[in-house]
PyMOL commands that place a pseudoatom at each C-alpha (Angstrom):
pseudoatom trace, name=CA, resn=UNK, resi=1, chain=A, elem=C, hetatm=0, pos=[-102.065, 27.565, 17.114]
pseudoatom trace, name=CA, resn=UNK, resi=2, chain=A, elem=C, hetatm=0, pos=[-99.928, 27.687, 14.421]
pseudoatom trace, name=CA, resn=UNK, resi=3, chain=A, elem=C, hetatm=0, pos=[-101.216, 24.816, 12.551]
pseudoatom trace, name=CA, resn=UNK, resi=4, chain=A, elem=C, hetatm=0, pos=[-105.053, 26.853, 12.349]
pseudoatom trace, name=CA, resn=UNK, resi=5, chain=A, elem=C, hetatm=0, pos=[-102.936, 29.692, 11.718]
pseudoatom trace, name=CA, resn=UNK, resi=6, chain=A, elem=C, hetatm=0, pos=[-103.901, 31.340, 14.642]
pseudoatom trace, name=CA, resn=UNK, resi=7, chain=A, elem=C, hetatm=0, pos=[-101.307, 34.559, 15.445]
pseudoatom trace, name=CA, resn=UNK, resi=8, chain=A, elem=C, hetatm=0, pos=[-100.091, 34.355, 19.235]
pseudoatom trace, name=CA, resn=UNK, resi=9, chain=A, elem=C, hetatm=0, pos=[-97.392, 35.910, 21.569]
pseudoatom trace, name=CA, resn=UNK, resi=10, chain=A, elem=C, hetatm=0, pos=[-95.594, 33.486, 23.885]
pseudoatom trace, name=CA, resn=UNK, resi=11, chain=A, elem=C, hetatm=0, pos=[-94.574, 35.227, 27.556]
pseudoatom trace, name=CA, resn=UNK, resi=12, chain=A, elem=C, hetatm=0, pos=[-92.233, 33.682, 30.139]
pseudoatom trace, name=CA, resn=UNK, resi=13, chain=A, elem=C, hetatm=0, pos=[-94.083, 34.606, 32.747]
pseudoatom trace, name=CA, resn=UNK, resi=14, chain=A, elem=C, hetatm=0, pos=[-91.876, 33.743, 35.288]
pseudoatom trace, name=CA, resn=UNK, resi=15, chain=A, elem=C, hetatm=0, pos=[-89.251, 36.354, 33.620]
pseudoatom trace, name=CA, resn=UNK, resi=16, chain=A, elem=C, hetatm=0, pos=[-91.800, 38.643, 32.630]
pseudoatom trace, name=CA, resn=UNK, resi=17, chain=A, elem=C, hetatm=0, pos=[-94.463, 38.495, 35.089]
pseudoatom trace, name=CA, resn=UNK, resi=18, chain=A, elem=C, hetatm=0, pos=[-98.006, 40.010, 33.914]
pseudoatom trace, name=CA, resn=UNK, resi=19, chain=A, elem=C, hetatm=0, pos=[-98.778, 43.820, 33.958]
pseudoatom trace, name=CA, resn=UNK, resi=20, chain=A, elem=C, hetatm=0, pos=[-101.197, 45.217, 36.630]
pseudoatom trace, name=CA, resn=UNK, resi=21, chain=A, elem=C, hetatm=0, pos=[-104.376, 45.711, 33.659]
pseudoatom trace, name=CA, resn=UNK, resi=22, chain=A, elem=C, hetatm=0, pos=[-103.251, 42.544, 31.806]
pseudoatom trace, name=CA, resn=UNK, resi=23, chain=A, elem=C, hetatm=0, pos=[-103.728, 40.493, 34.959]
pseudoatom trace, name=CA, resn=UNK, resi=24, chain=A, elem=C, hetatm=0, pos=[-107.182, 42.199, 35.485]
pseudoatom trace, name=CA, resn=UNK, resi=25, chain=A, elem=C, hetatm=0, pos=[-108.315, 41.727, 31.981]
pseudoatom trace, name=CA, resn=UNK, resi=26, chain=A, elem=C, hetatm=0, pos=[-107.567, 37.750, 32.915]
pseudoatom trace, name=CA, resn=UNK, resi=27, chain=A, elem=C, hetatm=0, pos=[-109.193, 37.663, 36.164]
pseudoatom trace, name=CA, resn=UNK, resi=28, chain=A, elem=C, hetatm=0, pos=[-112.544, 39.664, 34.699]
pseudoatom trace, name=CA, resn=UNK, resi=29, chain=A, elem=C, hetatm=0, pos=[-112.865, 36.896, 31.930]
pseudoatom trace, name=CA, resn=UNK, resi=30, chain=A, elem=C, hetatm=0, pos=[-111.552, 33.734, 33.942]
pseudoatom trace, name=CA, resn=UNK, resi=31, chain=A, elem=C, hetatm=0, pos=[-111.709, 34.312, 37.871]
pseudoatom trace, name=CA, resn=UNK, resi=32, chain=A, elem=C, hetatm=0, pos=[-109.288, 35.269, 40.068]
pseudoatom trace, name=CA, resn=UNK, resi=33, chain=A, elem=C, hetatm=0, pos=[-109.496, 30.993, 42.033]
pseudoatom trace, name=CA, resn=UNK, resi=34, chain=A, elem=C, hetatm=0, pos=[-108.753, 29.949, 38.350]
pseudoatom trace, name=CA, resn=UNK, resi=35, chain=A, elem=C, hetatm=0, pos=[-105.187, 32.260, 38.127]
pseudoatom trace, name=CA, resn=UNK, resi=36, chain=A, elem=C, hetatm=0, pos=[-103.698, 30.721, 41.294]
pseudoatom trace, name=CA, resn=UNK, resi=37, chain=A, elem=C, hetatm=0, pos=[-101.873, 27.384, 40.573]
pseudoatom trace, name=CA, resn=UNK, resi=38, chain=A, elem=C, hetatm=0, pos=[-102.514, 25.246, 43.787]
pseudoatom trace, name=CA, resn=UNK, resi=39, chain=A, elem=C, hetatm=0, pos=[-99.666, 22.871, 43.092]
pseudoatom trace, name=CA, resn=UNK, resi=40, chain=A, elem=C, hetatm=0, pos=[-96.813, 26.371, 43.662]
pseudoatom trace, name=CA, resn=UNK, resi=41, chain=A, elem=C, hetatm=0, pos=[-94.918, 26.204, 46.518]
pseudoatom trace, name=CA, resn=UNK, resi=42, chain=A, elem=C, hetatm=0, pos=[-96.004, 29.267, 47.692]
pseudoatom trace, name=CA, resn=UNK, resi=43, chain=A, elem=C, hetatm=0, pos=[-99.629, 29.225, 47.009]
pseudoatom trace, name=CA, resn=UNK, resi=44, chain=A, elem=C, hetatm=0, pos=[-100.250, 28.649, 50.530]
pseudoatom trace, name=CA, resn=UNK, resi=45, chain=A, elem=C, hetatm=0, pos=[-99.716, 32.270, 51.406]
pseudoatom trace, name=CA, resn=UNK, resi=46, chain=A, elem=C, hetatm=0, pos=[-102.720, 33.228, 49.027]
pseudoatom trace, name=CA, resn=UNK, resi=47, chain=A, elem=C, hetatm=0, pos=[-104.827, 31.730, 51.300]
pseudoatom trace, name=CA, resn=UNK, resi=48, chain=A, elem=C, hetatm=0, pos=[-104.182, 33.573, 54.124]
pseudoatom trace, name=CA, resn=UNK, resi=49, chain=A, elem=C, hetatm=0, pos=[-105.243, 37.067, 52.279]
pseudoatom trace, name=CA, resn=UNK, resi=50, chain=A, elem=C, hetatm=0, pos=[-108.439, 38.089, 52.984]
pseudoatom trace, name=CA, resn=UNK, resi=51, chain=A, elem=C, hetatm=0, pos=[-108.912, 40.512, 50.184]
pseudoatom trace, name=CA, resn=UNK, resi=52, chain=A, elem=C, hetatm=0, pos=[-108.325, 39.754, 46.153]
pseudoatom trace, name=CA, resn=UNK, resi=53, chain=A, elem=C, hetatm=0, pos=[-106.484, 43.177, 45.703]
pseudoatom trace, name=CA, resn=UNK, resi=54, chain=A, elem=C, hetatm=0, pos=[-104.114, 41.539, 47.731]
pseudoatom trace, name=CA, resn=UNK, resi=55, chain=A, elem=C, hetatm=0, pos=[-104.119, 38.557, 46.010]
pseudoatom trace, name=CA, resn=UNK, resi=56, chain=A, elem=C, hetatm=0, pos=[-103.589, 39.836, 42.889]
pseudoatom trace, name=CA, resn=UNK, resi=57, chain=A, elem=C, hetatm=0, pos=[-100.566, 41.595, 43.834]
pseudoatom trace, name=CA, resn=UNK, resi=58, chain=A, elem=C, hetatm=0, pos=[-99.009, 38.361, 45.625]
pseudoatom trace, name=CA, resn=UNK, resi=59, chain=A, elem=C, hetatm=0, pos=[-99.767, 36.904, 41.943]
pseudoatom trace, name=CA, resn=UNK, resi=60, chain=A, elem=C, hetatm=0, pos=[-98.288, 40.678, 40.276]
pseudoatom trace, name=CA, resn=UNK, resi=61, chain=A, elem=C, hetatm=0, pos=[-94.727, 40.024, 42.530]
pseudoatom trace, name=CA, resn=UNK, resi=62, chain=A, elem=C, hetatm=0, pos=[-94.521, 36.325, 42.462]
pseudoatom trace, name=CA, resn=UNK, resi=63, chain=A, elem=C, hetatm=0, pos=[-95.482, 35.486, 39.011]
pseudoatom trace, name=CA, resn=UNK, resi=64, chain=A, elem=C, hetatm=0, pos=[-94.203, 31.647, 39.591]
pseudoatom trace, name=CA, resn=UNK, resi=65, chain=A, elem=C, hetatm=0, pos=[-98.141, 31.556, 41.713]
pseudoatom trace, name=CA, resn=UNK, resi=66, chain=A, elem=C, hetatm=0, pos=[-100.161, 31.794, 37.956]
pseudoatom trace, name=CA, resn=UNK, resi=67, chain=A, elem=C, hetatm=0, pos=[-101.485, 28.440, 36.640]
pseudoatom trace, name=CA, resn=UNK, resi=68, chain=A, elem=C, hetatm=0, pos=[-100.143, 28.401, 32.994]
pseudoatom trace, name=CA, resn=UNK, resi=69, chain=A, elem=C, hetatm=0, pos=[-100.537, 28.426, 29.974]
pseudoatom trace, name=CA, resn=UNK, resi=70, chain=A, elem=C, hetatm=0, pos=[-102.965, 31.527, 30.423]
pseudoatom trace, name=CA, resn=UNK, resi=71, chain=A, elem=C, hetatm=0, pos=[-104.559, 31.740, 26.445]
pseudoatom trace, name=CA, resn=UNK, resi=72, chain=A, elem=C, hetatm=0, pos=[-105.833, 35.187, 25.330]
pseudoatom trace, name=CA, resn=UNK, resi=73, chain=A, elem=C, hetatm=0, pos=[-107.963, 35.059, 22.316]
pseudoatom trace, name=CA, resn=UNK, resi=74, chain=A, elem=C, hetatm=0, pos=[-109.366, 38.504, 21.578]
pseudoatom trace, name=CA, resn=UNK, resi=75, chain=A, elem=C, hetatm=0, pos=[-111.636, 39.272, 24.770]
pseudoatom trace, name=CA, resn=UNK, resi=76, chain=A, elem=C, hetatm=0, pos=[-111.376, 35.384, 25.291]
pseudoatom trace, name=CA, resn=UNK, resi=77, chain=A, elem=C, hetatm=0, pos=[-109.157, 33.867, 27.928]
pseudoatom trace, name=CA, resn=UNK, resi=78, chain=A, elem=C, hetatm=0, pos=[-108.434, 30.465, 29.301]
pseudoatom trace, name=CA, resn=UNK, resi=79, chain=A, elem=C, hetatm=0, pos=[-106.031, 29.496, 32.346]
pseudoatom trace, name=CA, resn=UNK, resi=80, chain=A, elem=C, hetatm=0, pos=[-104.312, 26.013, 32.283]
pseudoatom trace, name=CA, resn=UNK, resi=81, chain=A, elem=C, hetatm=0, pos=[-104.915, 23.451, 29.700]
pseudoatom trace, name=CA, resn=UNK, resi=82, chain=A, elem=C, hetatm=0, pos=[-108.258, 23.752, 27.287]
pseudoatom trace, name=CA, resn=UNK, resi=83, chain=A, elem=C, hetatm=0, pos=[-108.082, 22.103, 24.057]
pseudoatom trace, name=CA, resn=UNK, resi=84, chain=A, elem=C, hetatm=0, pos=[-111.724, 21.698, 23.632]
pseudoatom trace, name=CA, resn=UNK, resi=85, chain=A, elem=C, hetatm=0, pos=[-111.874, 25.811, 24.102]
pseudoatom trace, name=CA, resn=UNK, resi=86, chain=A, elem=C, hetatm=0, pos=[-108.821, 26.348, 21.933]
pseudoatom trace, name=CA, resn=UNK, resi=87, chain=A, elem=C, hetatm=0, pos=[-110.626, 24.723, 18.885]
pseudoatom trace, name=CA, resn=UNK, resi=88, chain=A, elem=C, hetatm=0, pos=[-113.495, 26.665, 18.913]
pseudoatom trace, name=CA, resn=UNK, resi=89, chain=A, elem=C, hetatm=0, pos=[-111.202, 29.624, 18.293]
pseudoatom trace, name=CA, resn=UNK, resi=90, chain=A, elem=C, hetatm=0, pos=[-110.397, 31.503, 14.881]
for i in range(1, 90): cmd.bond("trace and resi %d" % i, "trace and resi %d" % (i + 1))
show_as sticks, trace
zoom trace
């Protein structure tokens, strides 16, 4: 990003965690599936919730459950690793 010289704000999500309307402005442009990182050790539980409210706030109090890097590019977002998307960018 900086290379293109494309302005961006790193978050440690795992410190930080994601704020109730941020998350949802994700999940509107992404999915909620694409969020959940399958490989966490707790990503189990997620599948045992029937509803994605609930979901989402599993993913709100246990921040280590999001697939990173999420990318926000204006209304734009990406979850995990897109290059190809990324370029397209300015």
């Amino acid at each position: 990003f900086k290379e293109r010289k494309i302005k961006y704000q790193m978050i440690d999500l795992p410190r930080f965690g994601m704020s109730p309307r941020e998350l949802q402005s994700v999940v509107e442009r992404t999915g909620l599936e694409a969020l959940i990182d399958e490989k966490a050790g707790d990503a189990e539980i997620l599948k045992y919730l029937a509803y994605d409210e609930d979901k989402k706030q599993k993913l709100l109090e246990n921040p280590s459950l999001l697939k990173t890097p999420i990318v926000r590019n204006g209304k734009a977002a990406t979850v995990g690793y897109c290059p190809e998307t990324w370029a397209k960018w300015e």
